[in-house]
Residue frames relative to the residue before (quaternion, step in Angstrom):
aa qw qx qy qz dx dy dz
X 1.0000 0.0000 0.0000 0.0000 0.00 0.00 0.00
X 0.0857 -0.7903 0.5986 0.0990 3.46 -0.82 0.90
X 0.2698 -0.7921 0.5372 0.1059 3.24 -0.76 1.95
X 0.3171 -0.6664 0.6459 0.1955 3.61 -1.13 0.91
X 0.2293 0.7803 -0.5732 0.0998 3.55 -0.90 0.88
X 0.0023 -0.8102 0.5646 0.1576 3.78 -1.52 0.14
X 0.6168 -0.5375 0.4143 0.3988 3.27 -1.27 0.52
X 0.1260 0.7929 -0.5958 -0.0222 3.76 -0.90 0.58
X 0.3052 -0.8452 0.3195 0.3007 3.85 -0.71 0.42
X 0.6225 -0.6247 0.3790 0.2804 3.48 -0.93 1.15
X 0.7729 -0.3231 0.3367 0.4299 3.61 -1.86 0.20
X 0.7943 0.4828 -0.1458 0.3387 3.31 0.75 -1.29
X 0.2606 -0.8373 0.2655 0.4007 3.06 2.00 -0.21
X 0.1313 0.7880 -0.5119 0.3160 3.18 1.31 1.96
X 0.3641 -0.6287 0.5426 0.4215 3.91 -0.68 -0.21
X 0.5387 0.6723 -0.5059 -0.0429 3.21 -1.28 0.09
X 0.6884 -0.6879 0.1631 0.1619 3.26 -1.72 0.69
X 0.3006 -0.8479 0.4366 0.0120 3.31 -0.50 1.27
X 0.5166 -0.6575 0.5324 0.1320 3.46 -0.68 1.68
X 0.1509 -0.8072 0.5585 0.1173 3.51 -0.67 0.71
X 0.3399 0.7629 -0.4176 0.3577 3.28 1.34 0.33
X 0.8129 0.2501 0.2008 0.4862 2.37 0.32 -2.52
X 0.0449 -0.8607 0.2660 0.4319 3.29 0.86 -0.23
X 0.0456 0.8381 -0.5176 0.1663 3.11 0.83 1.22
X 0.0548 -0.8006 0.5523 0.2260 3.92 -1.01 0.28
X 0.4254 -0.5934 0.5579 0.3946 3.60 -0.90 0.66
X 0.8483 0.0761 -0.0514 0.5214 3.69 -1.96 0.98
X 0.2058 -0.8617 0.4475 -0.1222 3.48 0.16 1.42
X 0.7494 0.2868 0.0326 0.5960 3.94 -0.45 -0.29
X 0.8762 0.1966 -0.0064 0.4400 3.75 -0.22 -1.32
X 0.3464 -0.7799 0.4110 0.3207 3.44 1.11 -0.50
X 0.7305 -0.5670 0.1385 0.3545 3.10 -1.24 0.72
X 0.7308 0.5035 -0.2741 0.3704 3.92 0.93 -0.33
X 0.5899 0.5218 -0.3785 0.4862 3.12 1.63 -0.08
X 0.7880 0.3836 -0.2715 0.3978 2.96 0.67 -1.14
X 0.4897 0.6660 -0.3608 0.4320 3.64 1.35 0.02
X 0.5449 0.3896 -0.2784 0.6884 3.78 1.86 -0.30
X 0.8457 0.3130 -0.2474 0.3544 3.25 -0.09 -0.69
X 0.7226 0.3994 -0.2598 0.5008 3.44 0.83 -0.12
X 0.8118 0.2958 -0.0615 0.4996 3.96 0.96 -0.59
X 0.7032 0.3692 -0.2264 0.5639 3.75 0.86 -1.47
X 0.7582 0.2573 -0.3167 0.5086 3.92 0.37 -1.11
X 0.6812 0.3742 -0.4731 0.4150 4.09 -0.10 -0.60
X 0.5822 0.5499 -0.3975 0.4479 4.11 0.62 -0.20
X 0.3098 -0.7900 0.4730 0.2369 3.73 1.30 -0.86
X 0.5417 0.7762 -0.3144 0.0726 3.11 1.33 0.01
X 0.2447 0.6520 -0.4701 0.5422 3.48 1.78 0.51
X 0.7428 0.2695 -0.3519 0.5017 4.01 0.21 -0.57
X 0.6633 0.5836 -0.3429 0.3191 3.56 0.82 -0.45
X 0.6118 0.4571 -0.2702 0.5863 3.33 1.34 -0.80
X 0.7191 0.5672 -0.2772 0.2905 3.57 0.75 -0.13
X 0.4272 0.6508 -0.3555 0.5173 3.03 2.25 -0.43
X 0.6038 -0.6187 0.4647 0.1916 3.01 -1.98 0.53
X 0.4867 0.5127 -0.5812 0.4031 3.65 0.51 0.30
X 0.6909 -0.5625 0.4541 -0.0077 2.80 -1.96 1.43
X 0.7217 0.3619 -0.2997 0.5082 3.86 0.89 -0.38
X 0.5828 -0.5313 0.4240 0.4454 4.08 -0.91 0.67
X 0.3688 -0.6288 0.6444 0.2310 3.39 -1.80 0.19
X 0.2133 -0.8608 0.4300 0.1692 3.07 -0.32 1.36
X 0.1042 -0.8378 0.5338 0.0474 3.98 -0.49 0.60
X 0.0204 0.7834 -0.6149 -0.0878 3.57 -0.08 1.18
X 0.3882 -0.7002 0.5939 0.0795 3.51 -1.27 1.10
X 0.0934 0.7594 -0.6438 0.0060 3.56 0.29 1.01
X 0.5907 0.1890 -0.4810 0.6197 3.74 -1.49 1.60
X 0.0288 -0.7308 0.6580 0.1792 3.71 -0.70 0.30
X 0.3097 -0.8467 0.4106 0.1364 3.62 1.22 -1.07
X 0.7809 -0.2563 0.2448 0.5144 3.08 -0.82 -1.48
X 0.3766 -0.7371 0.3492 0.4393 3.23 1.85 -0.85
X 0.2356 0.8643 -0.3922 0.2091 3.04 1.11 1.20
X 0.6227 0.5023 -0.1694 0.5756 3.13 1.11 -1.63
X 0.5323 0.5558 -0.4422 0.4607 4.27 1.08 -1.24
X 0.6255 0.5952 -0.3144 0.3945 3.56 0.43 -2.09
X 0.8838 0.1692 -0.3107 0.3062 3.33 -0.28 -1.29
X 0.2885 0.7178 -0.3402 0.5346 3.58 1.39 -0.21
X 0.6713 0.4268 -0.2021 0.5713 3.92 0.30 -1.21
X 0.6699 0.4257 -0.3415 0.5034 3.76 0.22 -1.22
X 0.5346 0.5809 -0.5218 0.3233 3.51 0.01 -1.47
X 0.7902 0.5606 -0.0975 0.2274 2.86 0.02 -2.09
X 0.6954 0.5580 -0.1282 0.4343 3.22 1.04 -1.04
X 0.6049 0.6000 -0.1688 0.4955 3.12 1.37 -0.87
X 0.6552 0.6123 -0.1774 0.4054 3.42 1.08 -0.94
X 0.5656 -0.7112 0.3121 0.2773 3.68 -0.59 0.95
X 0.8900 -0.1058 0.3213 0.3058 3.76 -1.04 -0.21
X 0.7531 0.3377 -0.0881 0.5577 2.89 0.27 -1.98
X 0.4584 0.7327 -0.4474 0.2297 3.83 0.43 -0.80
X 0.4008 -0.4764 0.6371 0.4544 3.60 -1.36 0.07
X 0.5959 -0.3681 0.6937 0.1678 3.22 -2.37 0.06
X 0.1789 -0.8025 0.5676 0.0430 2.98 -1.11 1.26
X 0.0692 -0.8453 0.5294 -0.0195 3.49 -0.45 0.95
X 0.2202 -0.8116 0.4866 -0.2366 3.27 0.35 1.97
X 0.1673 -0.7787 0.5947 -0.1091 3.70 -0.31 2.00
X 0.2180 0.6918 -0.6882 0.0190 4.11 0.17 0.15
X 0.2501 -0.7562 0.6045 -0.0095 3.15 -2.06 1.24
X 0.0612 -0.7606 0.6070 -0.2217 3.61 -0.04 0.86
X 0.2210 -0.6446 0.7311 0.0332 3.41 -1.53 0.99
X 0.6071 0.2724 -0.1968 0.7201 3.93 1.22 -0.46
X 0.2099 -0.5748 0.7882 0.0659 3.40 -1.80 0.59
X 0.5755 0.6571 -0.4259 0.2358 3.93 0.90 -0.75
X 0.5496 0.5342 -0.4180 0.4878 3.83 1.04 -0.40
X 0.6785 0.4697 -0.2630 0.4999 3.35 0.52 -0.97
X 0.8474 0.1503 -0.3314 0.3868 3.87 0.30 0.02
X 0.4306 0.5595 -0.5530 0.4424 3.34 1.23 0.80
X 0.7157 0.3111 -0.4893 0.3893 3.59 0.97 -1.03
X 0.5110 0.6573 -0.4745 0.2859 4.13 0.70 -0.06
X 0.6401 0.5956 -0.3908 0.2878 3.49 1.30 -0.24
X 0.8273 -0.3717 0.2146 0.3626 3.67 -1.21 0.57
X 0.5874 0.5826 -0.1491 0.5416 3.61 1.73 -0.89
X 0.9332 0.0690 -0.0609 0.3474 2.82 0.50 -1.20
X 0.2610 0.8476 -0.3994 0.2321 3.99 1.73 0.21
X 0.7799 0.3657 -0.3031 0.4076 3.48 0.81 -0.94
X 0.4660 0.6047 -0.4868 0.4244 3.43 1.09 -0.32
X 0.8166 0.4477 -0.1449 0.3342 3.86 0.51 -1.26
X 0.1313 -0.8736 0.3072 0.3537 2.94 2.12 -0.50
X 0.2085 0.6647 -0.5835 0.4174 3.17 0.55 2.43
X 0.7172 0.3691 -0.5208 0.2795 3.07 0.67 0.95
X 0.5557 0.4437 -0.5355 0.4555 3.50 -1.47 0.25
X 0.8366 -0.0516 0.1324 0.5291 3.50 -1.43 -0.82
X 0.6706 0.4557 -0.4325 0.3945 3.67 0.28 -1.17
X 0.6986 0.4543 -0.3878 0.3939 3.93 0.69 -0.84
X 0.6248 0.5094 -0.4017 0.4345 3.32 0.57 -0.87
X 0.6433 0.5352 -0.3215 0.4431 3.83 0.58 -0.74
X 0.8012 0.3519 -0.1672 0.4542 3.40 0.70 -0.89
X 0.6676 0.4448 -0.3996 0.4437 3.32 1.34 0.02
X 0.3220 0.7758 -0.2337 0.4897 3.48 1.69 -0.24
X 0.8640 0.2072 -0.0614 0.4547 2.89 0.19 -1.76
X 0.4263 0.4609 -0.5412 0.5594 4.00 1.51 0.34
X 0.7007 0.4631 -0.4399 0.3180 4.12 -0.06 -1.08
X 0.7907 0.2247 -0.1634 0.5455 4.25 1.04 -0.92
X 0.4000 -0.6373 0.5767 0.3181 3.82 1.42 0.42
X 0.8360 0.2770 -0.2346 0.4116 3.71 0.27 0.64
X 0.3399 0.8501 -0.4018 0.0192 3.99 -0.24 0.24
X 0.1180 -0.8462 0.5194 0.0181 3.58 -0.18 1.17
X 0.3987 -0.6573 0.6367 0.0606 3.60 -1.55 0.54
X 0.5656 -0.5375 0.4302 0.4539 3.36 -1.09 -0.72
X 0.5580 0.4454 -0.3337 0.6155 3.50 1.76 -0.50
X 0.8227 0.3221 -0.0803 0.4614 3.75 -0.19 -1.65
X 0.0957 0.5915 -0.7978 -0.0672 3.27 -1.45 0.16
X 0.1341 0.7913 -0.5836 0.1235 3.71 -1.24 1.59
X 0.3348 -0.7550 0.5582 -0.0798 2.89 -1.12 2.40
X 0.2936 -0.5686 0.7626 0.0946 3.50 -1.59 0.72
X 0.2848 -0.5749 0.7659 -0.0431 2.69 -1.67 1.67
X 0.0906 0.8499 -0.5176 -0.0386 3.55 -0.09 0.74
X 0.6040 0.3943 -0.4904 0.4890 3.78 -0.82 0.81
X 0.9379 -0.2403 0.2381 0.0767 2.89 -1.95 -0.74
X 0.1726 -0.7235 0.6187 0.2530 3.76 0.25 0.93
X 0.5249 -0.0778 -0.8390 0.1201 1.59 -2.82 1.81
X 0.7330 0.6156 -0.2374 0.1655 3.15 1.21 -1.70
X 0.4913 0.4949 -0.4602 0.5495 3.64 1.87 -0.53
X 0.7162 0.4743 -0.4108 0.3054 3.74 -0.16 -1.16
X 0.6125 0.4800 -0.3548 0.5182 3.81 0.92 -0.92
X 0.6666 0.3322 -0.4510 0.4918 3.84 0.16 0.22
X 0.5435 0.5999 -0.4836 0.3330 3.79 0.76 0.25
X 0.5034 -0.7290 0.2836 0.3669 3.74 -0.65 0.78
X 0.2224 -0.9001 0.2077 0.3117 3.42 -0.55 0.40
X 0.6554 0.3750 -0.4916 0.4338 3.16 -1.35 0.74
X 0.7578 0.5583 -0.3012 0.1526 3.23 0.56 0.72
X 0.3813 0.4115 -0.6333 0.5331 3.28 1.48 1.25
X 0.5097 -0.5246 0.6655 0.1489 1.73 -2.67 0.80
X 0.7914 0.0544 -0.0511 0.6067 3.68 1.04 -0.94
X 0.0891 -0.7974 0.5674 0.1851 3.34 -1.75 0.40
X 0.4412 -0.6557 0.5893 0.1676 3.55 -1.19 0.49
X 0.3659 0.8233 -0.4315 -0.0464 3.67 -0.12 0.31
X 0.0499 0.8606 -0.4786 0.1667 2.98 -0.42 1.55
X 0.3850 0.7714 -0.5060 0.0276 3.17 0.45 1.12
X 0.6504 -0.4009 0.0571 0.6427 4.01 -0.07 -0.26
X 0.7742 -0.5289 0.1627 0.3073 2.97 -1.82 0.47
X 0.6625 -0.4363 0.3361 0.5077 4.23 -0.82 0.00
X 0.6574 0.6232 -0.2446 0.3458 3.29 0.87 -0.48
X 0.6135 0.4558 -0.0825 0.6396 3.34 2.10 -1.16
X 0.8171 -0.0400 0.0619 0.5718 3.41 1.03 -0.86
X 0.0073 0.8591 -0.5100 -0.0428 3.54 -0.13 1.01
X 0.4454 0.7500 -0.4312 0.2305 3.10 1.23 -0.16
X 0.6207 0.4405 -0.2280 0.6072 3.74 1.66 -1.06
X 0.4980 0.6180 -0.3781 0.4766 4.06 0.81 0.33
X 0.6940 0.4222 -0.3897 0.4339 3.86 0.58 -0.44
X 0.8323 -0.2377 0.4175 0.2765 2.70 -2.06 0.11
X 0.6230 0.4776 -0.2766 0.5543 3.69 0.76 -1.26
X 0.6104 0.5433 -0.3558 0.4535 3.57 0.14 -1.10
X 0.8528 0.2320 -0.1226 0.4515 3.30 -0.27 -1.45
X 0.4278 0.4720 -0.6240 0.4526 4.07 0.94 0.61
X 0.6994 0.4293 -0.3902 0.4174 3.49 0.26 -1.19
X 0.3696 0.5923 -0.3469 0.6263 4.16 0.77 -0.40
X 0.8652 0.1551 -0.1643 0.4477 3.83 -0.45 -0.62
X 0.5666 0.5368 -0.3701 0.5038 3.50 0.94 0.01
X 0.6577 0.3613 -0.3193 0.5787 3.71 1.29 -0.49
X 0.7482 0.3485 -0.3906 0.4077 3.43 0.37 -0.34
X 0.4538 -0.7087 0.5365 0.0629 3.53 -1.96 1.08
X 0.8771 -0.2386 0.2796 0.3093 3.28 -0.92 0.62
X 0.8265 0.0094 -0.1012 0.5537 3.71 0.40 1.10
X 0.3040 0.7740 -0.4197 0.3637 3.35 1.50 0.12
X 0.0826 -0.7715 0.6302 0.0276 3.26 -0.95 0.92
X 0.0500 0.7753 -0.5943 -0.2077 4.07 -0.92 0.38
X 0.1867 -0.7761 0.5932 0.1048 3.39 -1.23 0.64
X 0.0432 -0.6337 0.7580 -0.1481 4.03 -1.17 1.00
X 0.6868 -0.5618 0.4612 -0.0042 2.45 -1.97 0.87
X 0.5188 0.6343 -0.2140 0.5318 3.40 1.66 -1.10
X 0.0223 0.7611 -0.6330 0.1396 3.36 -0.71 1.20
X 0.0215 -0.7570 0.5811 -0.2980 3.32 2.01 1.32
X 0.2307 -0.5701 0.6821 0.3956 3.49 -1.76 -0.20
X 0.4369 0.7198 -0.2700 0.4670 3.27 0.72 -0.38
X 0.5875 0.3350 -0.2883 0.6779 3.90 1.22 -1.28
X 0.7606 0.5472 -0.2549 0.2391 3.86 0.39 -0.54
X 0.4976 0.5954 -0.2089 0.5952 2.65 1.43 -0.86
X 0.7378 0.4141 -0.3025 0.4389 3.85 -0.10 -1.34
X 0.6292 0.6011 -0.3211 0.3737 3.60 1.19 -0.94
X 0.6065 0.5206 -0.3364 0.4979 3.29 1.28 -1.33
X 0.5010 0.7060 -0.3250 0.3807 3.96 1.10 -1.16
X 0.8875 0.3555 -0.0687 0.2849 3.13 0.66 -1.33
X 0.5924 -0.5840 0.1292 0.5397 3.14 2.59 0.04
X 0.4437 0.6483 -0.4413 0.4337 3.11 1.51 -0.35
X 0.4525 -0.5814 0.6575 0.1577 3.67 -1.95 0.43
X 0.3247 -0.8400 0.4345 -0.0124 3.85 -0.15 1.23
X 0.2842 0.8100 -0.5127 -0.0136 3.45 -0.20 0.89
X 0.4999 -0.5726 0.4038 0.5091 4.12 -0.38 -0.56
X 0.3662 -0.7150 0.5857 0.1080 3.27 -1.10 0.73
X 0.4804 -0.6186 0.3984 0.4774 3.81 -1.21 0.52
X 0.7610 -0.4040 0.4291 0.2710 3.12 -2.21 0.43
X 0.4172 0.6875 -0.5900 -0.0727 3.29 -1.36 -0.03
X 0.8421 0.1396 -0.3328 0.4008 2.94 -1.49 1.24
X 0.7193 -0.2281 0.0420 0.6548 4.19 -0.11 -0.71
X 0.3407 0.7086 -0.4034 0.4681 3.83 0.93 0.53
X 0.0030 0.7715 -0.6337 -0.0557 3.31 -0.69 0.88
X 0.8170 -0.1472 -0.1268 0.5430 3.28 1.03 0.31
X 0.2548 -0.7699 0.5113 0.2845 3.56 -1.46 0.31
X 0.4451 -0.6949 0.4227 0.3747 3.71 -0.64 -0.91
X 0.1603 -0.7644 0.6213 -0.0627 3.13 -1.27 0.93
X 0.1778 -0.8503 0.4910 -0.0656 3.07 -1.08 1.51
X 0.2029 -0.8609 0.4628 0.0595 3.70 -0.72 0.53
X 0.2937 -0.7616 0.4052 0.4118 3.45 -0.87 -0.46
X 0.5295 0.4501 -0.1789 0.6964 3.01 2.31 -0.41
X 0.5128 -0.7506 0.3799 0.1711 3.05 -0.82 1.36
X 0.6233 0.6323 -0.2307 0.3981 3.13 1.65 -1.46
X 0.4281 0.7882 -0.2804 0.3419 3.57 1.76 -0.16
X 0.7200 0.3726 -0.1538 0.5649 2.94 0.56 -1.05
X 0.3758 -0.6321 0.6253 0.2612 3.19 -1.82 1.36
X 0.8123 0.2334 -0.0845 0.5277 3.77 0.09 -0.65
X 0.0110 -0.8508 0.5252 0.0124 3.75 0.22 1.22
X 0.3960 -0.7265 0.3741 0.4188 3.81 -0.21 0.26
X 0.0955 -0.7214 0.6859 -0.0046 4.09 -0.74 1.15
X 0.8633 -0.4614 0.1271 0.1600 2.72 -1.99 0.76
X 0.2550 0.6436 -0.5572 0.4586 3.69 1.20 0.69
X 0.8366 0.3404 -0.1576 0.3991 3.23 0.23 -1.79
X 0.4796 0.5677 -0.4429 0.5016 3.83 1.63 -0.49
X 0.5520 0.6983 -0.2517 0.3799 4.25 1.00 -0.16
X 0.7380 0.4714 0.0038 0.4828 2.48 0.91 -1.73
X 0.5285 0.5889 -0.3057 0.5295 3.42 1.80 -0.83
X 0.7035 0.3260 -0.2028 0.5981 3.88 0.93 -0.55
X 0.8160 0.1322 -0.4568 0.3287 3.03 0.20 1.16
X 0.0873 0.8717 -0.3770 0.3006 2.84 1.70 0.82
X 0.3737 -0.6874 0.5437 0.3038 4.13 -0.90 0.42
X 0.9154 -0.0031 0.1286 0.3814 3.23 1.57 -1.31
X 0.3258 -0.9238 0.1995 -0.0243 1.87 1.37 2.29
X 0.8310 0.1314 0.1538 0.5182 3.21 0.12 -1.92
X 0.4901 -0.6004 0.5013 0.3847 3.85 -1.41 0.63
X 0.6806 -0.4061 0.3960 0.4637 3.82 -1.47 0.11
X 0.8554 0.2691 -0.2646 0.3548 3.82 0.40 0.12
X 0.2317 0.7778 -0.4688 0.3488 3.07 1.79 1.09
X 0.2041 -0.8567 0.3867 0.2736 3.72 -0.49 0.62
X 0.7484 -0.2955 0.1818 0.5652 3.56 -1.35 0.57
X 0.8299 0.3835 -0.2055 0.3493 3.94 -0.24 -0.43
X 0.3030 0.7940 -0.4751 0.2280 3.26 1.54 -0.24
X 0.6984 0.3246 -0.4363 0.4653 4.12 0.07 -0.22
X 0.7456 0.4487 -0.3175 0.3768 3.64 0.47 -0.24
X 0.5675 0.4317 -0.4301 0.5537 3.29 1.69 -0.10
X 0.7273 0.3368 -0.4476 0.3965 3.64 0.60 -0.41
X 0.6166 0.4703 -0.4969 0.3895 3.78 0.69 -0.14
X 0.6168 0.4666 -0.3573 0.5236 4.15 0.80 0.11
X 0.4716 0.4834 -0.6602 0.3286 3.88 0.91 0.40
X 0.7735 -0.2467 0.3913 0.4333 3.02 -2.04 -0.33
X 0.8315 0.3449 -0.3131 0.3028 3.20 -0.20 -1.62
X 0.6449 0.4825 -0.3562 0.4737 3.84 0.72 -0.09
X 0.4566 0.5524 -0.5561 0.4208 4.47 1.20 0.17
């Protein structure tokens, strides 16, 4: 698929990049480097995570790669970090590379924060779909969600980023189905965070096994969502106010929720 996009500049008088399809923009309001910290690198924790002492990489698949904002700052983090650290093993999935090499051009790198080391890394790693350091090693999943994510091994992220467009542009990565194959790759303590504060994105998560909680605001957002496989994960998990609100909801459940969906989600754990 060849996405058609351009760089346009937000309320906040951030850059960022705007799908001409859909007219959807990636990192809305705040632009793409704030809201890439504040919405994905700091609410994941993943500065303290790479810093722990266990001995195998943290794997972080970056599903929406985009402009490579949320990858970039993810990539830096990492770098920055000493010796002793874990290894970061960084998976980003994309069906279009074309955002990503408009924001790599000469115009537009510092806005996306692709230049210096972060550009050279990311332009690298588009030319061999693979680039690795002594801290980072970062792979492209190129083509089509489910079918790239379902060749990932399972159980073996630790964290996810999902950011691709919104249910509304693409539901197809919104269902229940979607996010099983999602939980089948991720391992024990795994945590995924998105922007979508759909019920509907919640719901299908719960669908798919995951433990549902709200994530922090940012920008005209008052909240996002965050998902886990361990319940004890989550700081703010969603209980039976919001299990209410789910039944009287207009749009409750994605198109591949099944005839019982409210009674399976009112009989998980996290709602007894």
């Amino acid at each position: 698929m060849t996405l058609r996009c351009d760089v346009v500049t937000t309320r906040s008088g951030a850059r960022a990049m705007r799908d001409l399809t859909t007219g959807e923009c990636m990192h809305p309001v705040v632009g793409p480097m704030v809201e890439a910290e504040r919405l994905y690198v700091g609410p994941s924790r993943l500065a303290a995570r790479l810093a722990s002492e266990e001995e195998q990489p943290l794997v972080l698949l970056e599903v929406g790669l985009g402009a490579g904002s949320n990858a970039v700052a993810a990539w830096k983090l990492s770098e920055s970090l000493g010796e002793t650290a874990r290894r970061l093993e960084m998976v980003s999935f994309d069906r279009s590379v074309a955002a990503l090499e408009l924001a790599l051009s000469e115009e537009h790198a510092a806005d996306f924060g692709l230049d210096g080391d972060a550009g050279h890394a990311a332009r690298n790693m588009l030319a061999a779909r693979r680039f690795t350091t002594a801290r980072t090693t970062w792979r492209l999943a190129y083509g089509e969600l489910p079918e790239t994510l379902a060749r990932e091994p399972e159980g073996r992220a630790d964290v996810v980023f999902w950011d691709p467009f919104s249910p509304r542009a693409n539901p197809a990565l919104w269902t229940v189905a979607t996010f099983a194959i999602l939980r089948r790759a991720c391992r024990a303590g795994a945590t995924v965070h998105t922007y979508s504060a759909a019920t509907a994105t919640r719901s299908a998560l719960l669908l798919a096994g995951f433990a549902v909680g709200v994530g922090e605001g940012i920008g005209d957002k008052e909240g996002t969502t965050v998902a886990a496989v361990d319940l004890r994960d989550l700081a703010r998990p969603l209980d039976r106010r919001w299990l209410h609100r789910l039944s009287r909801s207009t749009a409750p459940f994605p198109s591949d929720a099944p005839a019982d969906a409210l009674a399976r989600i009112a009989e998980l754990p996290q709602f007894a």
